[in-house]
C-alpha positions as CSV (number, residue, x, y, z in Angstrom):
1,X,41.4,57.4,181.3
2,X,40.3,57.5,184.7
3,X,37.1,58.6,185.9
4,X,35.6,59.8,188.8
5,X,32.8,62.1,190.2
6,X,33.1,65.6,188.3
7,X,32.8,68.9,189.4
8,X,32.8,71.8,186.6
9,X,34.1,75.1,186.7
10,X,33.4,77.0,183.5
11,X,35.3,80.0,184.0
12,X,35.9,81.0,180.1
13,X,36.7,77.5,178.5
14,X,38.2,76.4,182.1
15,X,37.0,72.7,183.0
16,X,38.4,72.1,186.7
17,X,37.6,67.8,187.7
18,X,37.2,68.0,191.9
19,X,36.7,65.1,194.0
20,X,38.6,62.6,192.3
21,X,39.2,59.5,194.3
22,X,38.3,55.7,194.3
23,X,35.2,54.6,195.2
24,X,34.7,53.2,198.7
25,X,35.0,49.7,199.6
26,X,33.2,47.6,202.0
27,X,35.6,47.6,204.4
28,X,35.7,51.7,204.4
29,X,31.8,51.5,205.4
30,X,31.0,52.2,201.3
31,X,27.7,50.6,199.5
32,X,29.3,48.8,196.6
33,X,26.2,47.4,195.7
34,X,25.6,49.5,192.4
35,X,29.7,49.1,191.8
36,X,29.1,45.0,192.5
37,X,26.7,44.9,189.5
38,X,28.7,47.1,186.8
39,X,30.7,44.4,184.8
40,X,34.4,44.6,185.7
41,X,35.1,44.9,181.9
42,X,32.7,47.8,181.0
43,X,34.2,51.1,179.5
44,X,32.8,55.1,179.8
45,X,32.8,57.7,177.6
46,X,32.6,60.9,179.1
47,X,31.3,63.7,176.7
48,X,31.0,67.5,177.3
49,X,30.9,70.6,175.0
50,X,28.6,72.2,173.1
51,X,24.9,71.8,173.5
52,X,23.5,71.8,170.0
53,X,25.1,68.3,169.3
54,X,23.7,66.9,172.4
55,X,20.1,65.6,170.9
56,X,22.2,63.6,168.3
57,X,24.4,62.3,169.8
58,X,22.3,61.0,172.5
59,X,20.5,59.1,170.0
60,X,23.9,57.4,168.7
61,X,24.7,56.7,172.3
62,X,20.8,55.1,173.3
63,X,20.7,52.6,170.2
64,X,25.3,51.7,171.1
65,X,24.7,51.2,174.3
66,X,22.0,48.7,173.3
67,X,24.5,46.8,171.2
68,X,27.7,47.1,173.3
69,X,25.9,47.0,177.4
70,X,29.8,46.6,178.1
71,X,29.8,50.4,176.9
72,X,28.3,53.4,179.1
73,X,28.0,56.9,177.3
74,X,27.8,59.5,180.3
75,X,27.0,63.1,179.0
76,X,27.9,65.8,181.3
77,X,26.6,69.3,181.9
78,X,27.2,71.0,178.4
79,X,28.8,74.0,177.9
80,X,30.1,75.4,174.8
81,X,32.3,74.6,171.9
82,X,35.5,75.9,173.7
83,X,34.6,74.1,176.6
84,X,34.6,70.4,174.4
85,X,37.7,71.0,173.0
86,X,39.6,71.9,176.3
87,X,37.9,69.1,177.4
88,X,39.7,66.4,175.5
89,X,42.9,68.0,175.4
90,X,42.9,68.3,179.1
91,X,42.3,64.7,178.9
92,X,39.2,65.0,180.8
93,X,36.9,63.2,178.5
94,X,37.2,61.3,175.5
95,X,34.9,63.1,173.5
96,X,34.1,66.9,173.1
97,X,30.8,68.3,170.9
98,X,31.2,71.6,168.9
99,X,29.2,73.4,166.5
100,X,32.6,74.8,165.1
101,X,35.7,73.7,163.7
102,X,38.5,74.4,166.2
103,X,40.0,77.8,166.1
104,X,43.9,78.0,164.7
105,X,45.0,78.8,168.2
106,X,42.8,75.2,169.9
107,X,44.3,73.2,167.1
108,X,47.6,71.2,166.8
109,X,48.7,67.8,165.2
110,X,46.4,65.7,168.0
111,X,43.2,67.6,167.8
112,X,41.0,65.5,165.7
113,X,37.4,67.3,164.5
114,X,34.6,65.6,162.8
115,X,31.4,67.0,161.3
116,X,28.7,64.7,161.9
117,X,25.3,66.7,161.0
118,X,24.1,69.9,159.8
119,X,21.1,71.0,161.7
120,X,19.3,73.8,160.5
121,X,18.4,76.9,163.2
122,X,14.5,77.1,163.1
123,X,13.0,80.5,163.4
124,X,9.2,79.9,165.5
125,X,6.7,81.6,167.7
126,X,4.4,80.4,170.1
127,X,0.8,78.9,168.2
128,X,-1.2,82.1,169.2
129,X,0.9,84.1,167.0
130,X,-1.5,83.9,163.8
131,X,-1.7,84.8,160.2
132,X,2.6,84.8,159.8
133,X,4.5,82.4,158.6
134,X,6.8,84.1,156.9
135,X,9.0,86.7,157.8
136,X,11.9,89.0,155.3
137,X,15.1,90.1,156.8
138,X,13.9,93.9,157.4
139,X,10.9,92.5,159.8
140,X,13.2,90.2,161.6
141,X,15.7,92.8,162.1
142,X,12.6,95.1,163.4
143,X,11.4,92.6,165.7
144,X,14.6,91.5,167.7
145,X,15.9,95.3,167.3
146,X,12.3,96.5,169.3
147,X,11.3,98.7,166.5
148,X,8.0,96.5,165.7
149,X,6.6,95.8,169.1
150,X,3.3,94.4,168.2
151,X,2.7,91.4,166.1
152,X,-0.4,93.3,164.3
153,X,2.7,95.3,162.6
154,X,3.5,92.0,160.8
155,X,-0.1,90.8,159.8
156,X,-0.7,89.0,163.0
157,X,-3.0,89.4,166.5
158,X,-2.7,92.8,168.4
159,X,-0.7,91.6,171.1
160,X,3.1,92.7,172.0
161,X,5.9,90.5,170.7
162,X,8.0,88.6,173.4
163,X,11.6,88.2,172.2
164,X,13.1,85.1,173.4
165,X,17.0,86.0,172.5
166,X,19.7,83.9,172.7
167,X,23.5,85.5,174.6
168,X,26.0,86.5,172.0
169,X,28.5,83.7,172.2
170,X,26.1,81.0,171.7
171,X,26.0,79.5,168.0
172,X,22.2,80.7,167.2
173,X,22.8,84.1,167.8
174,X,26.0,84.0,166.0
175,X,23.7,82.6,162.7
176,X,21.1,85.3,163.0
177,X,23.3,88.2,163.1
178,X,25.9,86.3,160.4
179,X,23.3,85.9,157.7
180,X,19.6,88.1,159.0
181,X,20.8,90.7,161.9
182,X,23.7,91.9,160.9
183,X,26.9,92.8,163.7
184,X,25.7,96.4,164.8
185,X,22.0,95.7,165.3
186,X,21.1,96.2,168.6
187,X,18.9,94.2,170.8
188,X,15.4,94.8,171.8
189,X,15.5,96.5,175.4
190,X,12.7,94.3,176.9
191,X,14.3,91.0,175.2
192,X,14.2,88.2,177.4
193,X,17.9,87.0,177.2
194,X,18.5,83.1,177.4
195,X,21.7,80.9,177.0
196,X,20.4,77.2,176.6
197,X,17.9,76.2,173.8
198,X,16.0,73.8,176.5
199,X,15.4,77.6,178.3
200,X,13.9,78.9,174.6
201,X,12.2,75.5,173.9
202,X,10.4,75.7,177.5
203,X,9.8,79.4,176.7
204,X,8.3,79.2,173.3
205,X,6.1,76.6,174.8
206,X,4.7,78.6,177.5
207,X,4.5,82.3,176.4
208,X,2.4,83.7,174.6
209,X,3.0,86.0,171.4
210,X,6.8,84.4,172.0
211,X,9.0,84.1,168.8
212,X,12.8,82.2,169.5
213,X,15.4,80.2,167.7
214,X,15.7,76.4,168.1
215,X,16.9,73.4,166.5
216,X,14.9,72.3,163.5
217,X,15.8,68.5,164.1
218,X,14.9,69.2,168.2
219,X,11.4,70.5,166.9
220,X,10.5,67.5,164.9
221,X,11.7,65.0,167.0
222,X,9.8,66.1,169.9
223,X,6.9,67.2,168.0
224,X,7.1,70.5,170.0
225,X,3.9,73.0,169.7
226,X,5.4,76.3,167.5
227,X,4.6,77.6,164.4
228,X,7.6,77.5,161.7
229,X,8.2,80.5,159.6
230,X,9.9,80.4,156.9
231,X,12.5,83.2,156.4
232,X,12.7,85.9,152.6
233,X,10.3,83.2,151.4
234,X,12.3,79.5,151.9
235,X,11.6,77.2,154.4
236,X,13.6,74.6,156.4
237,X,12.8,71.9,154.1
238,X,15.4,69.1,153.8
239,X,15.7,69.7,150.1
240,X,16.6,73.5,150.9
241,X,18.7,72.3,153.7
242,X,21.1,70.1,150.8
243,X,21.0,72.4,148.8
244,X,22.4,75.4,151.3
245,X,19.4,77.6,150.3
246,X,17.8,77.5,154.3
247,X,20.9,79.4,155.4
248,X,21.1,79.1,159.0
249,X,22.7,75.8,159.6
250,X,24.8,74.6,162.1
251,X,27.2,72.1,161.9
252,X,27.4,69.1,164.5
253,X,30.8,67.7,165.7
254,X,32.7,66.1,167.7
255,X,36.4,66.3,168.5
256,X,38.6,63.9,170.4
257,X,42.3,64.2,171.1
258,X,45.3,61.7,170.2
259,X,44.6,58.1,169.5
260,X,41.3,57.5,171.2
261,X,40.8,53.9,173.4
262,X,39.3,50.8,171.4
263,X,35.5,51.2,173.5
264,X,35.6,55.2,171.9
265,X,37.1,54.3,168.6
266,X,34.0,51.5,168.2
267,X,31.3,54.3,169.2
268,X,33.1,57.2,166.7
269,X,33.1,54.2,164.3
270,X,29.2,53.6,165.0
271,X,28.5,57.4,164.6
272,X,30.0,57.5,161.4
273,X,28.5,53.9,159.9
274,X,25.5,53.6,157.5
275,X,23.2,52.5,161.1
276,X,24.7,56.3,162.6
277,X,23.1,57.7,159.1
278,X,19.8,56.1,159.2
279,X,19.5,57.0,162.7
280,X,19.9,60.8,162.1
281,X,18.0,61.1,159.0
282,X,14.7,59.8,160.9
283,X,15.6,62.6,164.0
284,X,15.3,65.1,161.3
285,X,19.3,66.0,160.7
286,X,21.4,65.7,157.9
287,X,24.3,63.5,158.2
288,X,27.3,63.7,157.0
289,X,28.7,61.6,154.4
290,X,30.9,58.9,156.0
291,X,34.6,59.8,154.9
């Protein structure tokens, strides 16, 4: 595959590459300094898709790269699931992150999908939101419909509740309303809608009386400042995450199409060795078993 400086128009799952072209040589007046010191022989792997994945993959990619400095793992702006699937079968990069299997009408006999985690979707609220740690379905549906406006409602300080919500389409609203919210409940009129979890994580942090959805294995990692709640009484605990009775998982993949090239087959090798496990497990996911 050949790569080049990307431009990205997400127009549905629409990836459109711009400004293709090689780079310039000396004689054209170019600095090939930075080009002079890349090894002729090193390979890229270009990844888009899906943000969720992102964190874990990253840390696959940091501890590779360490191992195979012939190797560069470039991420690009991510998108959404859709967008990592047409990604690879435009042939635009070599690997595409989803928190879905592909739908029956992205799939045919080249589309490859792999589950590599399960991640569970935290539920959290800024640290001055005290006295609850636990909220049941009925409260949660209360708070992100705007029925319950003030956290002294729920056992906690008279203050009003700041819903940080995530846009339909993404993968943690689609959890909430699958297993707490239900389809026709209708959002809070003063929510404050967001599409990326690094907006909700940023948020959460810095907003007070804030409750939002984030990635459990995100939270521990970067030892981020929220209180956890546990949701009808069970926690995100890894035992209640094997055991599928923390419902709101999400499941981390990766997708590439045909018969990948020997640098990517080594790294979707890595992801999927014992090391790939081990390095997981410590982030705070749950790997997959290796097939």
């Amino acid at each position: 595959m050949r790569h080049c400086t990307w431009g990205i128009l997400l127009s549905g799952l629409a990836l459109l590459p711009i400004g293709c072209g090689s780079a310039p040589t000396a004689a054209q007046g170019g600095d090939t300094s930075e080009a002079a010191s890349v090894p002729q022989t090193q390979q890229t792997i270009a990844i888009i898709g899906a943000s969720t994945p992102y964190p874990a993959l990253k840390l696959l990619a940091s501890t590779y790269e360490a191992e195979a400095p012939e190797t560069q793992i470039t991420f690009l702006e991510s998108s959404q699931s859709g967008g990592g699937i047409a990604g690879v079968k435009a042939g635009l990069v070599e690997i595409g992150t989803v928190t879905r299997a592909p739908k029956p009408e992205e799939a045919d006999d080249s589309l490859v999908y792999r589950q590599i985690a399960k991640d569970a979707l935290l539920v959290a609220t800024h640290p001055s939101v005290e006295g609850i740690d636990n909220l049941t379905t009925e409260e949660l549906q209360a708070v992100y419909s705007g029925e319950v406006t003030n956290w002294q409602a729920l056992g906690g300080p008279d203050a009003e509740i700041v819903v940080l919500d995530r846009a339909e389409d993404t993968s943690a609203k689609r959890l909430l309303r699958k297993h707490y919210l239900g389809p026709d409940l209708k959002n809070a009129a003063n929510s404050i809608m967001l599409r990326r979890e690094s907006d909700v994580i940023e948020a959460i942090q810095n907003t007070p009386y804030s409750i939002g959805t984030l990635s459990l294995a995100k939270t521990k990692a970067s030892n981020l400042s929220v209180n956890w709640l546990s949701l009808d009484g069970v926690t995100p605990t890894p035992d209640n995450l094997d055991s599928d009775s923390y419902v709101m998982q999400r499941a981390l993949g990766i997708v590439w199409y045909g018969t990948p090239s020997e640098a990517t087959q080594d790294f979707i090798d890595f992801i999927f060795s014992s090391v790939g496990a081990d390095i997981l497990s410590q982030a705070g996911f749950t790997p997959t078993v290796a097939e």
